[in-house]
PANUBA-302986 format. One record per residue (C-alpha): residue number from 1; x, y, z. Coordinates in steps of 0.001 Angstrom, whole numbers, plus 500000, padded with zeros to 6 digits. Layout:
<rs>
(NUM,(X,Y,Z));
...
</rs>
This chain:
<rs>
(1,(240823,712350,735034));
(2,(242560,709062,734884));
(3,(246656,709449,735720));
(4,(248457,706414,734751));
(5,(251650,705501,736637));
(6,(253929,702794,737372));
(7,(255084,701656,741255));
(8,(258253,702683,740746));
(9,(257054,705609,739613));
(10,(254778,705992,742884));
(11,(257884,704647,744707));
(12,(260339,707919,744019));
(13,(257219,710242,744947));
(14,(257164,708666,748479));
(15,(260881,708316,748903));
(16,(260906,712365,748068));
(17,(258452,712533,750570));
(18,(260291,710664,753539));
(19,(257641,708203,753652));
(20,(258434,704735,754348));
(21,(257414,701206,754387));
(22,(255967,699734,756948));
(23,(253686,697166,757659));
(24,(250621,697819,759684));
(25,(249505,696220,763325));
(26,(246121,695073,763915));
(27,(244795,695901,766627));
(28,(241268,695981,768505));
(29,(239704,699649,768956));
(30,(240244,700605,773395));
(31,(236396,700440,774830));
(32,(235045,702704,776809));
(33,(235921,700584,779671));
(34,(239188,700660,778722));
(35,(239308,704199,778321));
(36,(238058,704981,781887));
(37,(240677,703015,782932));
(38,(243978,704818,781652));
(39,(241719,708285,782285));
(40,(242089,706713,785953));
(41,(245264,706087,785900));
(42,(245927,709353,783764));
(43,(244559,711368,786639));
(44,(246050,710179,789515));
(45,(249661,710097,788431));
(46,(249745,713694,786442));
(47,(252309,715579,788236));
(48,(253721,712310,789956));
(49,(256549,713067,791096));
(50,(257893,709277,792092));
(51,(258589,708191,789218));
(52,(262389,707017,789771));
(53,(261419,704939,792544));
(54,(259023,702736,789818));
(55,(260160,699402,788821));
(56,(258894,698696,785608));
(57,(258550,695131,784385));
(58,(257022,693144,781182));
(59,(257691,689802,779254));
(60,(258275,689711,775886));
(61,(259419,686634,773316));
(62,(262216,687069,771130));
(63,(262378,684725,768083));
(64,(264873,684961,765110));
(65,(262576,684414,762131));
(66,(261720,687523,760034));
(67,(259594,687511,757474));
(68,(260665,688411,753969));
(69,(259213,691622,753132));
(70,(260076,694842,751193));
(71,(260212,697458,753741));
(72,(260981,701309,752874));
(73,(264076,702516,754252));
(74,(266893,705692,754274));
(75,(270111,705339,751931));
(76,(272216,705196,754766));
(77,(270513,702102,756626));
(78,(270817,698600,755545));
(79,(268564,695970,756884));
(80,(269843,692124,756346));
(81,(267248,689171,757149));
(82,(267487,685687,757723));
(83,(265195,682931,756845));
(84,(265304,679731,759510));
(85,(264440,676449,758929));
(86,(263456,676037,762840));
(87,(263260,679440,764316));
(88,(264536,680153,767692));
(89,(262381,681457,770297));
(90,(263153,682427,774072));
(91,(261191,684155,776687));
(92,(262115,686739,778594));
(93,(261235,688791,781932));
(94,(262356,691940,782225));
(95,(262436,694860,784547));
(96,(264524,698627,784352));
(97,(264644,701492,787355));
(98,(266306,704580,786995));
(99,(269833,704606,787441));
(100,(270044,701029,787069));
(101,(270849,697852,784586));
(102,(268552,695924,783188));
(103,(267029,693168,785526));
(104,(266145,690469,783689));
(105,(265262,686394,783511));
(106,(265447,684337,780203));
(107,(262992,681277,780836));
(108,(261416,678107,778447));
(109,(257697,677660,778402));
(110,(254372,680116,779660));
(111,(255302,682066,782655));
(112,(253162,681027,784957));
(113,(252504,682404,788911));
(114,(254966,680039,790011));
(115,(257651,680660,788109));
(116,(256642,684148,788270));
(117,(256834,684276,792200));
(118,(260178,682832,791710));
(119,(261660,685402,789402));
(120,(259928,688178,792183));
(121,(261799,686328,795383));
(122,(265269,686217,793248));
(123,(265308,689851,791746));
(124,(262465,692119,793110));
(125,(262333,691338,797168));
(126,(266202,691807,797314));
(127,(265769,695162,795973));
(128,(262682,695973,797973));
(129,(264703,695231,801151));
(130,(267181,697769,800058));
(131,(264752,700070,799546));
(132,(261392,699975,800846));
(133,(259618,703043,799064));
(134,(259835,701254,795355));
(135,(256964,700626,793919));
(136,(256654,697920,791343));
(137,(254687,698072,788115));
(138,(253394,695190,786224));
(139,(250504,694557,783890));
(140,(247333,692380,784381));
(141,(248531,689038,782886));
(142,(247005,686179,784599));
(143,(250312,684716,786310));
(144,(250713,688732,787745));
(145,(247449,688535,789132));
(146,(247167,685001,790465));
(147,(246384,684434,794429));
(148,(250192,682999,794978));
(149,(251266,686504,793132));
(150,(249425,688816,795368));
(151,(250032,687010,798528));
(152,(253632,687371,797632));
(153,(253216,691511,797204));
(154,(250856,691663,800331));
(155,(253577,689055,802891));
(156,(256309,691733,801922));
(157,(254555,694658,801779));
(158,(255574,695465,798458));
(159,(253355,698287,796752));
(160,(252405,697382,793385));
(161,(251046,699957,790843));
(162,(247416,700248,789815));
(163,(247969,699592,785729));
(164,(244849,699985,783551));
(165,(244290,696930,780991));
(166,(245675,697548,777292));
(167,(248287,700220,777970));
(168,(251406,698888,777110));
(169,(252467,702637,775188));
(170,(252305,703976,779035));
(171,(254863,701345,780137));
(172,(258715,702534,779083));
(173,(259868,699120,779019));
(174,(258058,698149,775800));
(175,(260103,700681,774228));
(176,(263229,699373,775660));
(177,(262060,695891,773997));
(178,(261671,696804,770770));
(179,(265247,698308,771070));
(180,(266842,695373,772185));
(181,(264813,693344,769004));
(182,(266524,695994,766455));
(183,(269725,694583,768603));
(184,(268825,690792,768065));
(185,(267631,690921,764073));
(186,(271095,692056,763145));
(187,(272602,688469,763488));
(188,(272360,685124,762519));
(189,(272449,682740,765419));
(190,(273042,679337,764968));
(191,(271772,677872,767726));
(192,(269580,679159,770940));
(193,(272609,678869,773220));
(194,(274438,681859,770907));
(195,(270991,683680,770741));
(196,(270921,683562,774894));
(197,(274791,684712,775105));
(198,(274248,687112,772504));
(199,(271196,689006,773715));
(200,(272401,688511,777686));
(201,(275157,690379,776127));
(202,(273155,693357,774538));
(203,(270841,693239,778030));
(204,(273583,693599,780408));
(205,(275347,696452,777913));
(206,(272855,698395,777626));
(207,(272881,701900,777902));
(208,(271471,703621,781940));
(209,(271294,706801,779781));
(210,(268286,705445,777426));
(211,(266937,703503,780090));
(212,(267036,707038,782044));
(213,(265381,708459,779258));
(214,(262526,706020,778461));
(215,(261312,706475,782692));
(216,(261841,710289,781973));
(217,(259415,710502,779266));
(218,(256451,709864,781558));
(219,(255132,713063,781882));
(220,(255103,713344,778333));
(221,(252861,710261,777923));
(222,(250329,711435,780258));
(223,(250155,715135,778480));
(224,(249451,712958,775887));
(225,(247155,710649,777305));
(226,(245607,714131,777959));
(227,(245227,715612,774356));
(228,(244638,712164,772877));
(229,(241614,711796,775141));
(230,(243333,708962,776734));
(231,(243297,706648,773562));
(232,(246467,704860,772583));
(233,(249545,707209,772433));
(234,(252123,707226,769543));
(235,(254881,706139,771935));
</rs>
């Protein structure tokens, strides 16, 4: 049989339905490589029992241009976007341990191992030195893994965590990033100097309690990890 129907028609059905709009990420499929890797990981921290002495760390870029685009959302939620002629963009390197605010570096330009060393000796060996059983996460980006990077961890004896290579759902700060985007998109900034007051604002505001909450949910990621058969995680 052919049905006939309209899109607004198709619309209602979905909005009945709680569905909503969303626009899909591409990404490349985890190899089996990659797979072996987070089962690695997977197995040797189930039932860790560290994990508030992990700093977790990550970059991320923050720019103010959104795309127009119809996006489904609940009658209570309203969603304003701004079109820029010259969109801002800043960088930013971050960092969250339990109990504790938001570390954090805005920076121009690629991080690269020396400016990368730099942010280490100003915010990660001063709390090292307070506390010598931390152990510091980070991913495999090349400035993370350079020669001047890991002479750094090894002259002060700073353990660094084995992190397999595409796993950034296993690493609670990318959730805290996307929060602090929701944060950003809800203003218009008119120039990059109100963007970097605005979000230093939201970073040094926010909330222990959900940072708290995003290390807690480790366990649950690895369960998951576990039934998923240690493909990407919904997380």
């Amino acid at each position: 049989y052919q049905i006939k129907y309209s899109k607004s028609s198709l619309a209602n059905i979905l909005k009945k339905l709680n569905y909503t709009k969303k626009v899909s990420t591409l990404k490349l499929p985890l190899t089996d490589n990659d797979l072996n890797n987070r089962q690695y990981w997977c197995f040797f921290y189930n039932n860790y029992d560290n994990w508030d002495s992990v700093i977790w760390s990550d970059e991320t870029k923050i720019c103010n241009d959104h795309e127009k685009q119809k996006i489904w959302i609940r009658d209570n939620e309203n969603v304003i976007k701004y079109k820029y002629k010259y969109p801002l963009k800043i960088n930013i390197w971050g960092a969250i341990l339990k109990n504790h605010k938001i570390i954090f570096e805005i920076f121009d330009k690629t991080l690269n191992s020396d400016k990368y060393v730099d942010i280490l000796n100003n915010f990660i060996l001063p709390l090292h030195n307070t506390n010598k059983k931390l152990i510091y996460q980070q991913d495999n980006a090349p400035s993370h893994t350079s020669i001047k990077s890991i002479k750094f961890f090894s002259e002060n004896k700073i353990e660094v965590m084995y992190w397999p290579p595409r796993s950034p759902d296993l690493n609670p700060i990318e959730n805290l990033w996307n929060l602090i985007k929701q944060e950003t998109r809800k203003k218009y900034y008119g120039t990059k100097e109100e963007m970097i007051r605005e979000i230093t604002n939201i970073l040094n505001n926010f909330p222990i309690e959900k940072i708290n909450n995003l290390i807690n949910s480790m366990d649950s990621r690895i369960d998951m990890l576990f039934n998923n058969n240690f493909d990407e995680i919904n997380y």
